[in-house]
LOFITOR-665082 format. One record per atom (N, C-alpha, C): x, z, y. Coordinates in steps of 0.05 Angstrom, whole numbers, plus 5000, padded with zeros to 4 digits. Atoms other than C-alpha are relative to their C-alpha. Example, Ala and Ser with C-alpha at 12.3 -4.5 7.8 and 13.67 -1.06 7.14 Angstrom:
REM residues 2
501850004976;524651564910;501850005024;498449994976;527351434979;498550145022;
This chain:
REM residues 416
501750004976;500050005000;501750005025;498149934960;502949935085;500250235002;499249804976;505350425119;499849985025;499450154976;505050465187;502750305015;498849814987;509750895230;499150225021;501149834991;507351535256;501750095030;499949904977;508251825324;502350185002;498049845010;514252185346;498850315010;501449724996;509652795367;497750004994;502349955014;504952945322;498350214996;501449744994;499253455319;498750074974;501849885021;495953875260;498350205017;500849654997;491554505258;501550144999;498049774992;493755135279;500750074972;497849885020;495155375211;502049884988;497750105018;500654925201;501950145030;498149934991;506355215249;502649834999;497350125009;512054815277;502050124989;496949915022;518754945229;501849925014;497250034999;525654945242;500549844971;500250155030;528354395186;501050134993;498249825015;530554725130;500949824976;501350235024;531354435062;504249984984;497050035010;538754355017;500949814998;498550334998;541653775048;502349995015;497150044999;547953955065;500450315024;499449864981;550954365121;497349955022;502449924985;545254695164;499249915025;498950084970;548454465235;499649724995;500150215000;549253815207;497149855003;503050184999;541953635193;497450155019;502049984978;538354035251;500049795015;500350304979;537253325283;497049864998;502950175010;530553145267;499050185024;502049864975;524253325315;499650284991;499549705006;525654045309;497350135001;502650005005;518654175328;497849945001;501650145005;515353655310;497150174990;501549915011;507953775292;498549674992;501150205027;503153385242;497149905015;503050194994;496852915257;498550004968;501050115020;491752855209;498649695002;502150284996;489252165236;501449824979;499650255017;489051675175;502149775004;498450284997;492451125210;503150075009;497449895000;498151495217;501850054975;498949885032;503751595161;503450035014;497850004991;510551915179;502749854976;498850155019;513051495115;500749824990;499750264991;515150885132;502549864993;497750025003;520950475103;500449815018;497850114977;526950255147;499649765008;499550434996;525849465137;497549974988;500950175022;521249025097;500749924977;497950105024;526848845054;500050244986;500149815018;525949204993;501949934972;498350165007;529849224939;498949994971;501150085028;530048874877;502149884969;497950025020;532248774807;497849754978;501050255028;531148064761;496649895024;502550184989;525847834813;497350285005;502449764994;521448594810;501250235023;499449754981;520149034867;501550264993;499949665011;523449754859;498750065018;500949904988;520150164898;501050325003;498649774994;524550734932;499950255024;500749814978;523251444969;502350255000;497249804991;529051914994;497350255005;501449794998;525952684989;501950185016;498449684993;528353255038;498550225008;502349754997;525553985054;498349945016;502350014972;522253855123;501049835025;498250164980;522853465178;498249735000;500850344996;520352735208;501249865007;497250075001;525652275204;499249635003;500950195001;521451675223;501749855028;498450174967;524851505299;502450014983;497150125009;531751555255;499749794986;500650225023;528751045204;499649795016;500650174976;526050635265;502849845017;498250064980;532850635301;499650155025;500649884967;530050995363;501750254996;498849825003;533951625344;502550114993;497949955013;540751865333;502249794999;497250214993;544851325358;502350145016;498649924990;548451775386;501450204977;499549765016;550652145329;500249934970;500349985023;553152115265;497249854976;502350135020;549251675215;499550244972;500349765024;545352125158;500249874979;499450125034;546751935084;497649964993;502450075020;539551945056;497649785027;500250164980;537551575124;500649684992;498150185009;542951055105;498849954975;500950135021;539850995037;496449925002;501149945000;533651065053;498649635021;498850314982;535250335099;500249814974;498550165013;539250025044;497950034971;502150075025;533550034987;497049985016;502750054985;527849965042;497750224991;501849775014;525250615017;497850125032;501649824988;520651105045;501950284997;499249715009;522251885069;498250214998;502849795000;518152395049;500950305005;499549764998;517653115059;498850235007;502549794991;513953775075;498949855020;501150004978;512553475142;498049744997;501550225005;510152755116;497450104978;501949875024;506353205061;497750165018;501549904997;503253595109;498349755024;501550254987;501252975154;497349884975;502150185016;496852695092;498450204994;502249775015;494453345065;498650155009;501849724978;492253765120;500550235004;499549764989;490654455126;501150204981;499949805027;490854745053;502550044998;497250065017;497554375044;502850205023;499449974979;499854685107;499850284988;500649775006;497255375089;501650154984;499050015031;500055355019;503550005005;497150065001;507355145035;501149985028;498450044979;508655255111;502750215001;498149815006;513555855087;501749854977;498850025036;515855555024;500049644997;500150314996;517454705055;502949974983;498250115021;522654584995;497349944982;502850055018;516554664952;497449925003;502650244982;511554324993;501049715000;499150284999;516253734999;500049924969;499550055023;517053744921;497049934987;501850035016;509653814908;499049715009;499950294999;508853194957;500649864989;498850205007;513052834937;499149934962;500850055020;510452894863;497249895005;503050144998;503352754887;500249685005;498950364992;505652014912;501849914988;498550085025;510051924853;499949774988;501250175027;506151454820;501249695024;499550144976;507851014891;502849884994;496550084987;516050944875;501049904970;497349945031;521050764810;502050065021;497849734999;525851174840;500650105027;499849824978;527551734879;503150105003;497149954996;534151964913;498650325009;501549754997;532552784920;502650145017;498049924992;538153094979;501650314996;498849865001;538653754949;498650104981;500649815018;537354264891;497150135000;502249875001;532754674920;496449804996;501950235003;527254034924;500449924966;501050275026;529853624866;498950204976;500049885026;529154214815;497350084993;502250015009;521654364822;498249604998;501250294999;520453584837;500449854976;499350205023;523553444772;499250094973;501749895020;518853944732;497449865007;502250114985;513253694771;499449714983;499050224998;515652944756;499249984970;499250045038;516753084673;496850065002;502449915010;509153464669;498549775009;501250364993;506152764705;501249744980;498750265017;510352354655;500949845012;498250164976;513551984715;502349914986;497050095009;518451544681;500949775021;497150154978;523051254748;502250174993;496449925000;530051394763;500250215022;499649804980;530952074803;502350084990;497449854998;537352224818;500250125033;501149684986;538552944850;503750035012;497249924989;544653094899;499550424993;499349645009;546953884866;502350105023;497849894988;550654314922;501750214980;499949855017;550954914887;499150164967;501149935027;550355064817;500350374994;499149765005;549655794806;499550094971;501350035026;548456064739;496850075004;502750005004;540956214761;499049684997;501050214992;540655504778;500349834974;498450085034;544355274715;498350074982;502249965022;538855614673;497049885006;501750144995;533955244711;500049784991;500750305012;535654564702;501050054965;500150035036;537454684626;497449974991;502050035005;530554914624;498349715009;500450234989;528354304660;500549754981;499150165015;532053904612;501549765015;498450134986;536953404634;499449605002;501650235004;532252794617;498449965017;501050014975;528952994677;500549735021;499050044976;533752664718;502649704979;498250115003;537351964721;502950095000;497749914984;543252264757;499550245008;499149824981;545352864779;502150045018;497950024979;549952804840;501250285007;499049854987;554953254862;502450005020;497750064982;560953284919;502650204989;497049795013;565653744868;499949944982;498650005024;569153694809;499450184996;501049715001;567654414798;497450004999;503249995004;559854344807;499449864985;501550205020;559053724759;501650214972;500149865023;562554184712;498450164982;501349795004;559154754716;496749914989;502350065009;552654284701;500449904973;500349935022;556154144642;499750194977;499649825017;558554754613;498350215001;501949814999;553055224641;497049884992;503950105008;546554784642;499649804979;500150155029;548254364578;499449774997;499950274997;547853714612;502349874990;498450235005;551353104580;501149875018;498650034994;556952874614;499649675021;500950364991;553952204629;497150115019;500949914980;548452534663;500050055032;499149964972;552752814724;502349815003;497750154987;557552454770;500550225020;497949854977;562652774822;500149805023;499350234986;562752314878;501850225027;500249894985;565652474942;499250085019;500849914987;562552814998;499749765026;499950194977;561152265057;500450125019;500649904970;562052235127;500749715017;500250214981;560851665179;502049945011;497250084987;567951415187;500349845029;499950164970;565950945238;498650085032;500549784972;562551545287;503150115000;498649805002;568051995269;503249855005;498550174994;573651435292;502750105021;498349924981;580251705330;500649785024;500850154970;578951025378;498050095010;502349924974;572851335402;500050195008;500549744997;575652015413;501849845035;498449944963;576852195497;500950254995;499149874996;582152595493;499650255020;500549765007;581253355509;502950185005;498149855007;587653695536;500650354992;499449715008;590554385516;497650014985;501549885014;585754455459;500750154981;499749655019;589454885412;500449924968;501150065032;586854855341;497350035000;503349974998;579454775324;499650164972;500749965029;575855005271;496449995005;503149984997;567654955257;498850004973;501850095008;562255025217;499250314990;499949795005;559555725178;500250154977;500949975032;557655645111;502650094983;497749855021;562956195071;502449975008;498150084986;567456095125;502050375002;498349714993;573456695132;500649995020;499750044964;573556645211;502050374994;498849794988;575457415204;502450064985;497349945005;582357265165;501449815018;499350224991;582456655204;502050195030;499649804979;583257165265;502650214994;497849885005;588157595234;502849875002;497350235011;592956975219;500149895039;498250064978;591956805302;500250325014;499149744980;593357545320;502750004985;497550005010;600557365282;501149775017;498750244985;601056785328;498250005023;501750024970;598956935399;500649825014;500450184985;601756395426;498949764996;501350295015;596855855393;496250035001;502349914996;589555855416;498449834973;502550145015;583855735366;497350004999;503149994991;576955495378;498549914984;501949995017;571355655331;497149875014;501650104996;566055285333;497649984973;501049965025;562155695284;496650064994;502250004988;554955615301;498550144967;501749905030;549956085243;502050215001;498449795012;556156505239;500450195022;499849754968;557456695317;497550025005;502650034986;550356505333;500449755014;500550264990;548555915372;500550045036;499350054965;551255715446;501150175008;497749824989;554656145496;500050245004;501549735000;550556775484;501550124973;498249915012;553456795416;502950034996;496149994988;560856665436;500150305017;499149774975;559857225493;499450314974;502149735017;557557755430;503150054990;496949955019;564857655399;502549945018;497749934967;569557825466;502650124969;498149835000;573258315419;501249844973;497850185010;577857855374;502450075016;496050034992;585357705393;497349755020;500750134970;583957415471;501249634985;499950364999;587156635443;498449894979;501750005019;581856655387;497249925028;502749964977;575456335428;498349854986;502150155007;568256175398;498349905027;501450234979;565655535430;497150094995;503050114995;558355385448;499549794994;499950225005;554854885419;500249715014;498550314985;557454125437;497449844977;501350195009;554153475418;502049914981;499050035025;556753105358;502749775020;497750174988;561052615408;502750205018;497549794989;564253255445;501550164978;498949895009;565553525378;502649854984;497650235005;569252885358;502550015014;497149964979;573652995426;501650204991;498449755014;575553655399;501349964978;497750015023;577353445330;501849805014;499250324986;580952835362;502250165010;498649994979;584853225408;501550344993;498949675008;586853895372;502649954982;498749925019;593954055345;499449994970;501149935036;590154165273;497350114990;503649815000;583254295249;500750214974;499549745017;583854915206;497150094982;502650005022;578354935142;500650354987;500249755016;578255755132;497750104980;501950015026;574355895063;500750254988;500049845019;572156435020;500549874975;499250185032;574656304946;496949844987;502450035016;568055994928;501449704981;499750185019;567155484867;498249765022;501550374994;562954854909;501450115020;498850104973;564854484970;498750085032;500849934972;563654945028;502149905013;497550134987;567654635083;500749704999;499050275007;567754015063;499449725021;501050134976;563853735120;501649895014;497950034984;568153895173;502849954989;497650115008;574053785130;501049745005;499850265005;572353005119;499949865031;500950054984;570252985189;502350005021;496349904985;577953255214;500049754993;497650275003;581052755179;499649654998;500250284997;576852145189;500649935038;497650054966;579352295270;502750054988;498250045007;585952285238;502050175009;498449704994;588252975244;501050134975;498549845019;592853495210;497250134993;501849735012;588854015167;500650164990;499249834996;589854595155;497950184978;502149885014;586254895096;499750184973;499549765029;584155455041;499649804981;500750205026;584655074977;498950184980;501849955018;578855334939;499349774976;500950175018;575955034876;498249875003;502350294979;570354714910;500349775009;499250244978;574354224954;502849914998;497350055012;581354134911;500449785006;499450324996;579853434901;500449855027;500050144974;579453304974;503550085018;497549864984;586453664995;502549794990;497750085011;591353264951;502349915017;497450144983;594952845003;500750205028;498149884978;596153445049;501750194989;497249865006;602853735054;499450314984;500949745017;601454325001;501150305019;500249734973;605254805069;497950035010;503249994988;597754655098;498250164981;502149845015;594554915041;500150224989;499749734992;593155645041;497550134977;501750005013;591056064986;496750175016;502649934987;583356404993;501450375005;499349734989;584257095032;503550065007;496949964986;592257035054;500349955026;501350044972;591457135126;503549875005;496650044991;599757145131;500249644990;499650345007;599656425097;499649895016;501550194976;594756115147;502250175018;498350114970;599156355201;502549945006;499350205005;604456095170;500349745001;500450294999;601955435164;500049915025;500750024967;599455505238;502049905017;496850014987;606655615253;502449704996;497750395009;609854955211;499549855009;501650234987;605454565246;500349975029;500349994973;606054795312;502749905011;497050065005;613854645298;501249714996;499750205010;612853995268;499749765019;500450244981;614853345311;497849924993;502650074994;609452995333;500549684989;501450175014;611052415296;499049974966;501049925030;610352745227;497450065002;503849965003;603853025252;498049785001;501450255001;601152295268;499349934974;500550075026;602952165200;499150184977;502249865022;599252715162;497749965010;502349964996;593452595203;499449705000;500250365007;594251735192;499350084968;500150075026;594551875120;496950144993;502549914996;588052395124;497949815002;502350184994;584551825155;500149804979;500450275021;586251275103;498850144979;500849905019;584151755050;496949975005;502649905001;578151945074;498049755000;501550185003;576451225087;499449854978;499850215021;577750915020;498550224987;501749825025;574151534980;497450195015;502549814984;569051855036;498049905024;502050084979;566051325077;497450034990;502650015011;558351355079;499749754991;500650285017;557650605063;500249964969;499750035028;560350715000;499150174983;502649785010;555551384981;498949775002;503050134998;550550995006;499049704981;499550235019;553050344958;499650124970;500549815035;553450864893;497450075001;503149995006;546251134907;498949765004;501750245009;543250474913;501049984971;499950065032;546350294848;498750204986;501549735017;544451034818;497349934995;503349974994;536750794840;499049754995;501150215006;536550154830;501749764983;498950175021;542149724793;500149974976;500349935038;542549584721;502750094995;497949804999;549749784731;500750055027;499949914978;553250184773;502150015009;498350054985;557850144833;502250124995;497249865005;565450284821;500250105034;
């Protein structure tokens, strides 16, 4: 059936309440970009579910028919083009284009369903997006699902309907509660299970009893051609950066610059200090060259990686890829890094100088490293942060996620 494209301010009944997006699709900062508080229409001729093109895609001459699922959110002006040209392209956006799919989600779920659906799941929009998205099931052969918390009831949901398409599920974290879920689930659930670690596609073998052919490891994307050291405007005296919050050790990070006062470092740890310059002013009492920023737009935070001595990835020992964001995001501006090498994000460290990489909780290491670096001519540092960028481009552009999930969803084989 058409679609048409829905409104970018949309209205429900009061018992639906605008949301903050939530939903397990990556880093939190990263995907607050949608109409933050957007609200829902029930008028028929409306549908916030609209794919990117006309061009749809196809295999031997038959339509597929493809829908990208995330927690909440209306993601219709990014699908349109009217949105987010200023910023970082999104991965399930990007796929979501490149198979001419549809996006669905609590917010498109509660646009069709109303008040009940609204009632039912305005606390609980992972599981509103999941029950949507199974209700209009019968609509797709296959689904790309951006995170755990969605794909894992959408893919119980999916098996009790007998839904036989191709859903493949991006896994952040596998914990063992999660691990006894999808076992239970069964692993026939799911074309694919996607993950951005070596460590997490494990753990779905050895804990949740999935076959090996099941999961893939890919690596973690990031929009090489936003994230470009030609489009950075230089930024003097910036120091070292560091950003993001998720299981971040800011407070060994701090210890390691109260061993090196003469080297300023600017957190940019939004969720962790709090948000803008209210939360920066809350954390005065640090070491004075230690300073949390306020939040920047995604082009001022480019200047900063762009233009910093070294972006510095501080991590708790976790098993998945916290950090990995901003990691890929350093080094596609073509900077040094500076990072805990946890088991999460091993695979991504290889080509830096192993002096950069710092174990989890050694505050004296990181300021160590701080120190080799701060030491190191400036044309060695070009060339750890040139080789950063070639890596990241040949194994982490989004084009080439976004080339493996189309194949995942729709090829008869699939993309090297």
């Amino acid at each position: 059936m058409p679609f048409r494209a829905g409104s970018g301010r949309l209205r429900c009944n009061a018992a639906c309440p605008a949301l903050p997006l939530q939903g397990s699709i990556g880093r939190a900062g990263r995907r607050c970009i949608a109409l933050k508080n957007a609200r829902l229409t029930r008028d028929p001729r409306l549908s916030i579910e609209s794919p990117a093109s006309k061009a749809q895609a196809m295999i031997a001459g038959k339509q597929v028919r493809c829908a990208v699922v995330v927690g909440n959110g209306d993601f219709s002006a990014y699908l349109a083009g009217t949105a987010g040209r200023d910023e970082p392209r999104i991965e399930f956006i990007e796929i979501a284009r490149a198979t001419g799919g549809d996006c669905l989600s609590y917010t498109s779920g509660a646009a069709k369903h109303g008040g009940w659906f609204c009632r039912l799941f305005a606390k609980r929009p992972n599981l509103g997006s999941a029950v949507h998205a199974a209700c209009v099931a019968h609509r797709y052969d296959a689904i790309y699902v951006t995170g755990e918390d969605v794909g894992m009831p959408l893919a119980l949901l999916l098996r009790l309907r007998g839904w036989r398409g191709r859903l493949v599920c991006l896994a952040h974290y596998i914990t063992p509660r999660r691990a006894r879920i999808f076992k239970r689930i069964g692993a026939g659930a799911f074309h694919r299970v996607i993950t951005v670690s070596q460590a997490q596609a494990a753990s779905l073998v050895t804990l949740a009893g999935f076959p090996a052919t099941r999961v893939r490891a890919l690596h973690n994307w990031v929009d090489d051609r936003f994230f470009d050291p030609a489009l950075v405007d230089k930024i003097p005296d910036v120091g070292f950066v560091a950003c993001g919050a998720e299981n971040r050790d800011y407070a060994g990070l701090r210890r390691a610059f109260a061993e090196t006062p003469q080297h300023v470092m600017r957190i940019f740890g939004h969720g962790f200090f709090g948000t803008g310059v209210a939360g920066a002013e809350r954390h005065k009492d640090g070491p004075s060259n230690v300073v949390a920023m306020p939040r920047v737009s995604f082009a001022e935070l480019r200047n900063y990686y762009g233009s910093a001595e070294a972006v510095v990835v501080p991590l708790n020992g976790v098993t998945y890829a916290a950090g990995v964001t901003g990691a890929v995001e350093a080094m596609a501006c073509g900077r040094p890094v500076i990072a805990t090498e946890t088991t999460g994000i091993a695979e991504y460290l290889g080509q830096i100088d192993p002096r950069l990489r710092v174990p989890p909780g050694d505050a004296h290491r990181m300021a160590e490293a701080v120190q080799l670096l701060a030491d190191t001519d400036l044309e060695t540092r070009a060339a750890w942060g040139q080789r950063n960028r070639d890596w990241v481009v040949q194994h982490c552009s989004l084009d080439r996620y976004v080339a493996i999930i189309r194949g995942e969803m729709i090829d008869r084989d699939d993309v090297d």
